[in-house]
C-alpha positions in Angstrom: 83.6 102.0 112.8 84.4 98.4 113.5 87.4 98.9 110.9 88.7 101.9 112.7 88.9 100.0 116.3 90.2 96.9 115.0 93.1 99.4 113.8 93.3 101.0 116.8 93.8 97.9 118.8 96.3 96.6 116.6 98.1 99.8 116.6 98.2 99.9 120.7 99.1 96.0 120.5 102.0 97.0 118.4 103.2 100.2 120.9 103.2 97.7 123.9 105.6 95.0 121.8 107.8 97.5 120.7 108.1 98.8 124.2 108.6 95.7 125.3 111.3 94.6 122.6 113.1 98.0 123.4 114.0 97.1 126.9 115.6 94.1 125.8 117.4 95.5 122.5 120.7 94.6 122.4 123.2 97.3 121.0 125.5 95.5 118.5 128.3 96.5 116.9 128.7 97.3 113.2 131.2 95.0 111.5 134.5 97.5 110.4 133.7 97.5 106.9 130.7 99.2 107.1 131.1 102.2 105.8 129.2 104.0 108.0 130.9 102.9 111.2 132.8 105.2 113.5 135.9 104.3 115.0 136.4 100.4 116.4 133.2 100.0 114.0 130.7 101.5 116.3 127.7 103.3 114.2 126.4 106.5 115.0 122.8 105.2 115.9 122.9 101.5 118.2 122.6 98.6 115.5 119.5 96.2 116.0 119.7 93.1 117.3 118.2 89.8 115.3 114.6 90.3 115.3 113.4 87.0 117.5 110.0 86.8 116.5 109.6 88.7 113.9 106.8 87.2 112.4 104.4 87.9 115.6 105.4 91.2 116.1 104.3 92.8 113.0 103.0 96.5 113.1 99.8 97.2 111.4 101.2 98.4 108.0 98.7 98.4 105.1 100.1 100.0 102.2 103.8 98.7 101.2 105.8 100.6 98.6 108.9 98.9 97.4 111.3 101.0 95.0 113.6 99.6 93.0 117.0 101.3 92.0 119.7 99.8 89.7 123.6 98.4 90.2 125.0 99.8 93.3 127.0 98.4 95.9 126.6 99.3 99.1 130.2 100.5 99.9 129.9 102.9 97.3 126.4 103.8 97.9 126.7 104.7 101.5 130.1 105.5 101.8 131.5 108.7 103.1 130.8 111.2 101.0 128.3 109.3 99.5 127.5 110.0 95.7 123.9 109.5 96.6 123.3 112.3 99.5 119.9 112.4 99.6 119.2 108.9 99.3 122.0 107.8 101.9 122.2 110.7 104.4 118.5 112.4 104.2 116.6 109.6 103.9 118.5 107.4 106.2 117.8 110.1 109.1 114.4 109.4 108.7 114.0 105.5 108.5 116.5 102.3 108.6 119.1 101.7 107.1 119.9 97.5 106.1 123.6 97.8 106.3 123.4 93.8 104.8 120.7 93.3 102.3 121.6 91.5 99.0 120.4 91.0 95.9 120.4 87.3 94.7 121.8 87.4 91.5 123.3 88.5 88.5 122.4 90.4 85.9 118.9 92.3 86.5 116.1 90.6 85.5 116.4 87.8 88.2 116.4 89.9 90.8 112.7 91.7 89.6 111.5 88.3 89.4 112.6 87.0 93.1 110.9 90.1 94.5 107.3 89.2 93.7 107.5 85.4 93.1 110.6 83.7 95.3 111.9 82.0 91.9 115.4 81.6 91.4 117.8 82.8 88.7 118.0 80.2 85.4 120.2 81.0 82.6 117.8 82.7 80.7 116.4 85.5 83.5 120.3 85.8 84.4 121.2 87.3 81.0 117.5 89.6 80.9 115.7 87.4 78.8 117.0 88.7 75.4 114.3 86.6 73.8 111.0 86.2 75.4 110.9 82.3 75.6 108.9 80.3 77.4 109.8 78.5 80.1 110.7 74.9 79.3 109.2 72.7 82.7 111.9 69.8 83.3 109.1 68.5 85.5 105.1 68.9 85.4 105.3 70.7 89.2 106.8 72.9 91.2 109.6 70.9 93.6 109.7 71.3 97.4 110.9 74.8 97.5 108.1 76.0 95.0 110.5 76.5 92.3 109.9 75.6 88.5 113.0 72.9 87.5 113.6 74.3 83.6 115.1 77.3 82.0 113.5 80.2 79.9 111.6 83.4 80.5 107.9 83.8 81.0 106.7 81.3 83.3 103.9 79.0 83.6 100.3 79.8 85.0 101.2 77.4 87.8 104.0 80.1 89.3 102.5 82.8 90.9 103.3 86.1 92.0 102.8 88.0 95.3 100.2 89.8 92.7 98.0 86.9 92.7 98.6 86.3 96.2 96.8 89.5 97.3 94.1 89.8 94.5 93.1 85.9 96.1 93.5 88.1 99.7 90.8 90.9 98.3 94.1 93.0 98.6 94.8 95.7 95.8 98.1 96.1 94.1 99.7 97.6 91.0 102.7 98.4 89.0 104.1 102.0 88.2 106.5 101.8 85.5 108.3 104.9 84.7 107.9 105.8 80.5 106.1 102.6 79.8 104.2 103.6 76.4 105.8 106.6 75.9 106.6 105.1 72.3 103.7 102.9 71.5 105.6 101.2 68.7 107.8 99.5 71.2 105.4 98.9 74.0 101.9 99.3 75.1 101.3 102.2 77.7 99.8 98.8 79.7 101.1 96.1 80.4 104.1 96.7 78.3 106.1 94.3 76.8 107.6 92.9 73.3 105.7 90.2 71.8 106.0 86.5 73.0 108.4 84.7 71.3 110.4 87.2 69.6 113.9 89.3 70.7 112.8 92.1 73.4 113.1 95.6 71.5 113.0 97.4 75.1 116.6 96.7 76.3 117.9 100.1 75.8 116.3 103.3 76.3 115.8 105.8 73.5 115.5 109.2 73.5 111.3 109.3 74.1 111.3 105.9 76.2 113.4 104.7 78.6 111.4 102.0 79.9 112.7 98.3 79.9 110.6 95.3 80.0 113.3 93.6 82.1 112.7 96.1 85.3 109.1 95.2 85.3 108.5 91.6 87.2 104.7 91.4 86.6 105.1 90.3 82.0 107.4 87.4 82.8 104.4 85.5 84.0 101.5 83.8 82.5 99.3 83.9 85.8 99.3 88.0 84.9 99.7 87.8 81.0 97.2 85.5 80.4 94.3 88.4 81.5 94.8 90.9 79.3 92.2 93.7 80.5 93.7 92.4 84.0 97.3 93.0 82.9 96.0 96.8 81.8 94.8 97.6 85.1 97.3 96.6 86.9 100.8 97.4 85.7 100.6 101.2 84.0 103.0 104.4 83.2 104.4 105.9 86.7 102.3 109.2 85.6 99.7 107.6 87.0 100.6 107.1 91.0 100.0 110.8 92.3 95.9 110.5 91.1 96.4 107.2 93.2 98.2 108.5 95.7 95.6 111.2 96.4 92.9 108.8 98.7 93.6 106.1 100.7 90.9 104.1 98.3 93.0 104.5 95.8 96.4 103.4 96.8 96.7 100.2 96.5 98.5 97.8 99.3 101.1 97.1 97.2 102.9 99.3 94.8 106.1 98.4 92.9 107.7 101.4 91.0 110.5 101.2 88.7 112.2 104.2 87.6 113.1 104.6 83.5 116.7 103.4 83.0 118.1 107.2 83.4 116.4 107.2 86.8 116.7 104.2 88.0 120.5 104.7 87.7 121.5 102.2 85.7 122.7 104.4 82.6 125.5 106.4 83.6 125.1 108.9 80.9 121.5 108.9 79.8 120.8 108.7 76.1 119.0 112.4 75.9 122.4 113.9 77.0 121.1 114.1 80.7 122.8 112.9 83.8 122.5 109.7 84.6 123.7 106.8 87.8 123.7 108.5 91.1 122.9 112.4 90.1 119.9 110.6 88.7 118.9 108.1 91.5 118.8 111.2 93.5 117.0 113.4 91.5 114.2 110.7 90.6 113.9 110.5 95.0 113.5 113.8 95.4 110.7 114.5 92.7 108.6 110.9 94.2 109.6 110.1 98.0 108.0 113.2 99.3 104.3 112.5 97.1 104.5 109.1 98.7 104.9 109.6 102.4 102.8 112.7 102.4 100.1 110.5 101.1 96.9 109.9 103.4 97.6 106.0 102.7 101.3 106.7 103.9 100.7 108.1 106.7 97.8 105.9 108.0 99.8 102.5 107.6 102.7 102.5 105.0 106.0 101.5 104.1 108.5 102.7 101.6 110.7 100.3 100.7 114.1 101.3 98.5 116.8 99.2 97.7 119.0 98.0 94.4 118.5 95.4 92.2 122.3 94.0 92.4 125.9 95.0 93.0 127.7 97.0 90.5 129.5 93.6 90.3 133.1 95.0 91.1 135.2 94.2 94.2 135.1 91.8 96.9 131.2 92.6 97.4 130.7 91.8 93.6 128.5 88.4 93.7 128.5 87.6 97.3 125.0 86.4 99.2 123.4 85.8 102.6 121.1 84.3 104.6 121.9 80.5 102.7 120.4 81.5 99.7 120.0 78.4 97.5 120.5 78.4 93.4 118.0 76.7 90.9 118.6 72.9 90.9 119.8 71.5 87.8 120.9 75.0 86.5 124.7 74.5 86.6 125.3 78.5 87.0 125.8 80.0 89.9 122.9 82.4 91.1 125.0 86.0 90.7 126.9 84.1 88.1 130.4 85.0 88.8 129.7 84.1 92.6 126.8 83.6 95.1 124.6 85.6 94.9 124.0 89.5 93.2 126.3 91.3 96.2 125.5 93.5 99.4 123.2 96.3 98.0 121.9 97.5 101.1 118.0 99.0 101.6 116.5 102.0 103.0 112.7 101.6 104.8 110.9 104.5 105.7 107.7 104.2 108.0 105.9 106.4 110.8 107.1 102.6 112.9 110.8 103.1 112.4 112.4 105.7 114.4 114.8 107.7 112.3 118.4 106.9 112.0 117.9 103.1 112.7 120.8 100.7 111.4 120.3 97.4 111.5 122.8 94.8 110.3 120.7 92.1 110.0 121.0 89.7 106.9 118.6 90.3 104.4 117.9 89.6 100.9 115.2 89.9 98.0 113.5 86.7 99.4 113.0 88.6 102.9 111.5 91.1 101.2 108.7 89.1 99.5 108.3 86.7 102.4 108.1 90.4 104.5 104.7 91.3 102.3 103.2 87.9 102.3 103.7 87.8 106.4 102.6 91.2 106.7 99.2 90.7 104.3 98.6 86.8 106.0 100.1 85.4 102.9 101.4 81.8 101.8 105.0 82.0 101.2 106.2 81.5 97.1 109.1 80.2 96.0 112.5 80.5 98.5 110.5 83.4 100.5 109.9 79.8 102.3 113.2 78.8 102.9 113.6 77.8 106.2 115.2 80.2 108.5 114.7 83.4 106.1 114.3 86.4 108.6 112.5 89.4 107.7 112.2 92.9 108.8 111.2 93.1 112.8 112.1 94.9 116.0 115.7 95.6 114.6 113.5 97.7 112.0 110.2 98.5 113.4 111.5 100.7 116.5 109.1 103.3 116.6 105.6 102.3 118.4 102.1 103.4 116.7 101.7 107.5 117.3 
């Protein structure tokens, strides 16, 4: 009972900051090349302000989602018509729209790995790891920003995830990865991966798996690896989120899913003859949104998070960054490898704490999003989710007080 008025307090705390953040809302324009701007660049819905004070005004979400597509730009994504219509014009109707948010590198891999640890792209991660070396430490610790100094691909105990983070917490979290084990002779239906030290076998999808080791953050890191039985409980085949999904008990806090490379949309023509790049993306959305936020854990407290790993890497958009992302020191490449950074993606959030059709065009990149969880679940920030100034989603997001 003391649970349930602690929630309720929080939930009325969070009504009266919203209110009070609403009065004093500025209306923004968009910039012109959005590609969702009316004329003069004016959106449709007002575009958020910068959320000052982001941090403190938090609503009391419990159960984060985060779902992560493949190599889309934004212009192209949610342009007019948009190849994606569900994804870009139902779904955006019903949450916020991130009219900036990047990805932080280039190619794929990278990206996964900023997500749940704030490390930056090295050579290696850059081109998906197409052995699975270890990393080579140029120094014995982690430098100022939390980053390892080296090169190579499954990191040292001593980097840890956002996983760790909230098992330390007594927070729950897992991994859904779609067709992981479907052919055991690649992969284990677990905690799927190719063997340490050898070339990964799980780069291209066949026709009875389409998973790929390289969408799946959680076997790049020895702080997960390292457990096996730990490994097996907590990053399993997609198949297994509805039975999850069923109980608030049994969702956990966090849940990353990664859709098979046909789904995810990062085949264009998928290798069983099947549709593949947007027809796919928004197929795959219209099977899983609707089990998630018709879920009890959902609609108590959650978030649904969907966004892009990077840019298609074409046009002016290709490698471009934000919010002075910083690259790896010593690695000589640049972060999105022909530029920057891995190009304006853009992100979709759903919650019962957004009002629909919110656009915000606030900067954001894959390092808001992980310092976003740790500040939501009272967490220590990893890697470059600490770098001074990083914003993450507030009151130009959360517009909707508690029901």
């Amino acid at each position: 009972m003391r649970g349930i008025v602690a929630s309720v307090v929080v939930a009325g705390a969070w009504a009266v900051l919203v209110a009070a953040g609403g009065a004093a809302m500025a209306r923004a324009h968009a910039p012109a090349d959005d590609p969702r701007a009316g004329a003069g660049g004016i959106p449709a819905s007002p575009v958020a302000a910068s959320p000052a004070g982001a941090a403190a005004a938090l609503p009391p979400i419990r159960h984060v989602f985060i779902l992560v597509l493949e190599n889309q730009s934004f212009s192209t994504t949610f342009g007019k018509p948009s190849p994606a219509p569900y994804l870009a014009n139902t779904l955006v109707s019903k949450g916020a729209l991130l009219t900036h948010y990047y990805g932080i590198g280039h190619w794929s891999l990278d990206n996964y790995l900023a997500l749940i640890s704030g490390q930056a792209p090295n050579s290696e991660t850059q081109a998906d790891c197409p052995a699975l070396t270890e990393f080579q430490l140029s120094q014995p610790k982690l430098d100022a920003n939390g980053q390892a100094l080296g090169k190579g691909c499954i990191y040292p105990a001593m980097v840890k995830t956002v996983a760790d983070q909230l098992e330390a917490a007594k927070l729950t979290w897992k991994g859904y990865m779609e067709d992981m084990g479907n052919d055991l002779k690649r992969e284990r239906a677990t905690c799927g991966h190719s063997p340490l030290g050898q070339d990964e076998r799980t780069g291209r999808a066949t026709v009875s798996d389409k998973y790929a080791a390289k969408h799946d953050p959680f076997v790049y890191f020895h702080s997960i690896l390292d457990d096996q039985n730990r490994c097996d409980a907590h990053v399993v085949n997609l198949d297994k989120l509805p039975a999850d999904l069923r109980k608030v008990d049994t969702t956990p806090n966090y849940s990353f899913i990664t859709p098979n490379l046909c789904n995810d949309g990062h085949d264009a023509s998928c290798v069983d003859g099947k549709l593949g790049g947007y027809p796919a993306i928004d197929a795959f959305l219209q099977k899983w949104v609707p089990l998630i936020v018709n879920s009890p854990a959902y609609k108590q407290d959650g978030l649904l998070i969907i966004t892009f790993d990077e840019s298609d890497s074409k046009g002016e958009d290709a490698a471009t960054d934000c919010c002075g992302e910083q690259g790896l020191p010593g690695e000589p490449q640049l972060p999105g490898v022909i530029g920057p950074g891995g190009g304006r993606i853009g992100a979709v959030l759903l919650s019962q704490f957004i009002k629909p059709a919110t656009v915000s065009a606030v900067h954001y990149n894959h390092y808001s999003t992980l310092r976003y969880v740790e500040d939501q679940f009272g967490l220590e920030h990893l890697g470059y989710a600490g770098q001074k100034g990083l914003q993450i989603f507030g009151s130009d997001v959360f517009t909707q007080p508690a029901p």
